[in-house]
Structure formats: C-alpha cells, structure tokens
C-alpha positions, 0 to 999 in steps of 0.5 A: 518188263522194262517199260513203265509200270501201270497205276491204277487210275483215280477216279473222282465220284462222279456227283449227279442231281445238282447243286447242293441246293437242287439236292436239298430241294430233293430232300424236301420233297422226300427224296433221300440224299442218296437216292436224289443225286442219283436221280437225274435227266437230260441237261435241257428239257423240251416241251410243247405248247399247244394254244387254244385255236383260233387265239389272237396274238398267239405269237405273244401268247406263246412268247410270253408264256415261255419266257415267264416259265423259264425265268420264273424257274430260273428265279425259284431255283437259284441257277442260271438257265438258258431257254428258247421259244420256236414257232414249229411250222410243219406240214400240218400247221404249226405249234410252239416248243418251249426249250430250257437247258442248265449250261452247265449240268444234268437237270435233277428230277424235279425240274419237269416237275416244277416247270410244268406246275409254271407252265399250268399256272401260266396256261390259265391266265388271261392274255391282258395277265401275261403282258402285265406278267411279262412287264413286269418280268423284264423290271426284274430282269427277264431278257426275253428271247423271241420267238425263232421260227423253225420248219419242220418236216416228218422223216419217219426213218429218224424219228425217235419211235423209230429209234427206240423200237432198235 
C-alpha cells in the first residue's frame, strides 16, 4: 500500500445533561452524577396553555403567563433561554402554546419539571396578580415577547401519532 495510512479518529466524550450547574442541580434532586448527564431532552420544550372559557383579556392572560414562566425559569437556572408565546387558531377555536428553547444545548431532564411547578403557581393567580407580576418582571429585565398568531390546520398523514405508530 502506497497511499495514506489510516489513524484511528479521536473522539471527544460527548457531555449531555448541561451546565455544571444543571448537573449539580441534578444531584440535588438525587440524581448521580453519571446517571444526570445521561439524562436529557430536546433542546426546547413546547407546552400548551388552555385558559379557562370565557376569560377577559385572554390575550394578556396567556402573555403574561408565558413570558413570567420563562423568565423565571431562566433566572432560577442561570442560563440564558429563548421562549415565544403563539395564539393557535384552528378549525375549532384556538389555544395558546408557550414555547422555551436552550440556544445552545439539550435541556436536562429537570427543566419540564421546573417549568411546569412555574406554570402551576402562575396558573392559580389572579389576572390583577400577573400585571403586577409582570410589571415588575420587565423592572428586572424581562423583554417580553408578544403573542405571535399562527394557523393551524389538521393534516392527519403528518401528524406525530402518525409517525410514531411507523
């Protein structure tokens, strides 16, 4: 053989789970170490909002909670997160997603966790408590994203049922 010889390629580990931080928040809640960064989920997180019918203002209400959630989040956790609020019209009315990305890496396993116990406590407050919530969240820093309004129509062939039974 005249031509080049081959070198085994180095590969670095690869590191899931996060920040050191995410890691050690991990450990807290009884993770090992291993065992957290092993553990991950997709790099954003998509939740719906369903408001109670009949709600004035929904448009705030769902604004407010959204935004609140995530830049709480974001502040709990140290890192920088990007989120947007949609208002979803589809053929049989509309509901609103909350969508919340890590730019940069797969979300650990506790970030659902923590986001939801945000979105519960925000879910029980009264609509006067998140404009002052939320007042007060842009003092600190919050830059608020608006509602962005989205149509939605059923394709059953790509929905994700679909595509997961194959």
């Amino acid at each position: 053989m005249n031509g080049p010889t081959r070198q085994p390629i180095q590969r670095r580990p690869v590191r899931v789970g996060g920040s050191e931080a995410a890691v050690a928040r991990q450990r807290d809640r009884g993770l090992d170490e291993g065992r957290a960064r092993s553990i991950c989920t997709h790099r954003g997180v998509e939740i719906g909002l369903h408001l109670r019918p009949g709600l004035s203002d929904e448009d705030f209400v769902a604004e407010a909670i959204g935004n609140l959630a995530a830049f709480r989040l974001q502040q709990e956790r140290g890192e920088t997160l990007g989120w947007q609020v949609a208002r979803v019209e589809g053929p049989g009315g509309h509901h609103f997603r909350l969508v919340v990305r890590h730019p940069e890496r797969v979300l650990d396993i506790g970030f659902e966790h923590d986001l939801k116990r945000l979105l519960d406590s925000l879910s029980a407050e009264t609509v006067e408590d998140l404009r002052k919530g939320f007042e007060v969240a842009k003092r600190e820093g919050l830059k608020p994203t608006r509602i962005r309004h989205v149509r939605e129509s059923v394709d059953f062939w790509r929905d994700d049922f679909w595509n997961w039974l194959g």
